[in-house]
N, C-alpha and C positions, 0 to 999 in steps of 0.2 A: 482397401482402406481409403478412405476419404483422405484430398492431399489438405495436411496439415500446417501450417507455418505456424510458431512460436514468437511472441511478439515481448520484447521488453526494452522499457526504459530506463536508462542509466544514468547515473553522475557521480563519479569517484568510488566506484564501486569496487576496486581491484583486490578485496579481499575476501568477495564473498563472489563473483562473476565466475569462476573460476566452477567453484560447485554448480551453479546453478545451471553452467552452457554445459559441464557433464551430462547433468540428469536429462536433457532432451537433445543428445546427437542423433537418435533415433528419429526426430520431427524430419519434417521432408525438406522447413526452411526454419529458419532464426535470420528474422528483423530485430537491430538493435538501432533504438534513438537514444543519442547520446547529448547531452544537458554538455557539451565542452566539458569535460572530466580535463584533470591535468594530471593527471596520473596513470599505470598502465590500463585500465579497461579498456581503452579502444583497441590497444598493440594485441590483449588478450582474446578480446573477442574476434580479430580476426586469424587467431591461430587457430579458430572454432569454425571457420570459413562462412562467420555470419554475415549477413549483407547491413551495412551500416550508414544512418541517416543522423547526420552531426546539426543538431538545433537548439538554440535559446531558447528555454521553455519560458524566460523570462519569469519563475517564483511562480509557474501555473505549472507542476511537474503532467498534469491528466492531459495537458496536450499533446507532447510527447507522444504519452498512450494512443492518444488517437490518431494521434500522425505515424503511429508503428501501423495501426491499425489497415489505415489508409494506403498504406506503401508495401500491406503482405498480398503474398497471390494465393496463399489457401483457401481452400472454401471451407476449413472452419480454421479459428483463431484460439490460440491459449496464450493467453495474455497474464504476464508474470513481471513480478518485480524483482530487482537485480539480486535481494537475499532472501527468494523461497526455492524452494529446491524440489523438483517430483520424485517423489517417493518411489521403490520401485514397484509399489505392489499398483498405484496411480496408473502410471507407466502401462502396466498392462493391460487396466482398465482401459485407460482413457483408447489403447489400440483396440481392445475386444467392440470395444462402440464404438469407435469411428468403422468398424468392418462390419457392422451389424446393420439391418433397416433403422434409418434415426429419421422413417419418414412420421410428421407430427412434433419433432422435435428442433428446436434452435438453439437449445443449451443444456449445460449442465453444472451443478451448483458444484464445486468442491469444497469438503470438508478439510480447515485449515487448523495443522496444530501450532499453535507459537511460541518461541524460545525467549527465553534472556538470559544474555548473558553463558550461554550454554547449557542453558533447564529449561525443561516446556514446563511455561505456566500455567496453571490450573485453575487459579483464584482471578481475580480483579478484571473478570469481564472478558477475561483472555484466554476463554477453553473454547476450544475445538468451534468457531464460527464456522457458517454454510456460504460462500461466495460465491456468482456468476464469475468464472474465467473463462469457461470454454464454450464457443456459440457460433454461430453460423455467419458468417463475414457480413456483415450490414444488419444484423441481426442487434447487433450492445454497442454503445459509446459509454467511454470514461465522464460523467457529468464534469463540469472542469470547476464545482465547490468542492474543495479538499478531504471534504465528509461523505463524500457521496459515493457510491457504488455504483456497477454497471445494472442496469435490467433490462427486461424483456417488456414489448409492450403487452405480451400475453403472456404470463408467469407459469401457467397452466405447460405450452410447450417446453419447458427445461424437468429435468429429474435433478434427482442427487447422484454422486457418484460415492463410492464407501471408500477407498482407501484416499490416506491424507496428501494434503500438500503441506510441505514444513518451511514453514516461517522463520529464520533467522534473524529473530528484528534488529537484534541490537549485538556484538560483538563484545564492547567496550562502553565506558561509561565514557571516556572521551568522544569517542561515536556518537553513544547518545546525545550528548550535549551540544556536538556539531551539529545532528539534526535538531533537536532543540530548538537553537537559534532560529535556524531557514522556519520552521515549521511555524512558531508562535509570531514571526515577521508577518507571514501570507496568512495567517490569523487574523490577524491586528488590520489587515491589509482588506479582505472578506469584510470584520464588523465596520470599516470605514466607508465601503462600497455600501454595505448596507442601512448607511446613517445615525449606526452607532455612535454615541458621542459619551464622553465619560465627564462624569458633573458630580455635585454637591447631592442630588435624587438621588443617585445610584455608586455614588463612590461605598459606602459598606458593603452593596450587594457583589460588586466586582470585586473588589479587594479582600472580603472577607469572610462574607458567605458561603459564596459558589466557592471558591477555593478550600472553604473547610468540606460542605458539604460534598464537594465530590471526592476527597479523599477519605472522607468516613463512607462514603457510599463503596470506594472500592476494595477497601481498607475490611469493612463487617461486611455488610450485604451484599458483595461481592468475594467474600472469604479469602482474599489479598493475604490474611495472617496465616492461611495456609502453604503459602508458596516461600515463608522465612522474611529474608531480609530481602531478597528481589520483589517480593508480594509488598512489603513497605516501602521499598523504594518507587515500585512504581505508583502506589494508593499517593505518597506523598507527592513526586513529580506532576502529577496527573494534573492536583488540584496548582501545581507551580504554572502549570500549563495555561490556568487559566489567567493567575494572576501577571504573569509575565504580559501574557495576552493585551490584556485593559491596558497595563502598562507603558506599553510600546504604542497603543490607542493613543493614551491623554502623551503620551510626548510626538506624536504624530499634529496631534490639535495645535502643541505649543508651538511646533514648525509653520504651522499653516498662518498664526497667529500671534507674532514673535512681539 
């Protein structure tokens, strides 16, 4: 088998790290880059005898990823976030092809199931995605826009793999909210860089549009009413997402322009 390193980055992770450094004791290494947590994830993860790289990601968490990246000695990488967890059926895959010819190959997509609040959701966009985590060390970078995913520069060498990786996204609604906050900041933080500016043009579109529209988008044509009251909480937050977004925009402007 091909030597494998596990690669993830952290920040106050200490109630989901725990699962997650479980599910790959089998990997050959675990690189952990750590965002300064102030809480147990780093005491945890070295009971896991991971090798640990302590950095400011400064509000760009995909550096991190890349500096795990950068710092494993595997020649291929699986690259994971502090609450997904390999499945075990994953697990055996991911070892039958690291032990098989992967010549022609640089990666493979995993099929992602994701949770909230302890249900895998099914509706609001949020069934079973296909993601580049596992690939040939120089092969994927994390893009460092917070939208973005890893690829390949020829798409062609990566397969799918069939059994899942399970996403734990959210725990709590306190949880969420804390990511919430960080995530709609480095939002705000993105449309600034890219010379978004919120005005009298486009105050409806931001504040009241896009924000309905995407919660009826995830809410009906994403079948969000399927998944209960998590299916409407998230069609609802979704569209909060945006609006917080613009928000934290035009009092950013008022900063600039007091």
């Amino acid at each position: 088998m091909m030597k494998l390193s596990v690669v993830i980055a952290a920040k106050n992770e200490e109630k989901n790290i725990r699962a997650c450094l479980e599910a790959v004791k089998w990997a050959d290494e675990v690189v952990i880059v750590d965002d300064r947590s102030t809480d147990r994830t780093v005491e945890i993860c070295r009971e896991y005898g991971a090798r640990i790289v302590i950095n400011d990601a400064g509000g760009s968490f995909h550096k991190n990823k890349n500096l795990g990246l950068d710092n494993a000695s595997g020649e291929w990488l699986l690259s994971l976030d502090a609450d997904e967890v390999v499945s075990p059926g994953l697990k055996d895959e991911i070892i039958a092809r690291l032990s098989s010819d992967l010549t022609g190959l640089d990666g493979f997509y995993l099929p992602r199931d994701n949770y909230f609040l302890g249900k895998r959701i099914t509706g609001c966009g949020w069934s079973s995605d296909y993601i580049l985590r596992l690939f040939r060390k120089g092969a994927a970078k994390w893009p460092l826009d917070i939208h973005d995913v890893p690829s390949l520069a020829d798409a062609t060498r990566a397969v799918r793999l069939e059994n899942p990786l399970i996403h734990n996204s959210y725990y709590s609604l306190e949880q969420y909210f804390e990511k919430f906050n960080r995530y709609t900041t480095r939002l705000a933080v993105e449309e600034s860089e890219k010379g978004v500016r919120v005005g009298g043009a486009n105050f409806v579109t931001f504040f009241l549009l896009k924000p309905v529209f995407w919660s009826m988008r995830k809410y009906f044509f994403q079948k969000g009413f399927m998944d209960g009251f998590r299916g409407l909480f998230i069609s609802l937050s979704s569209g909060l997402v945006i609006f917080v977004t613009y928000a934290k925009l035009w009092e950013k402007q008022l900063n600039e322009n007091p």
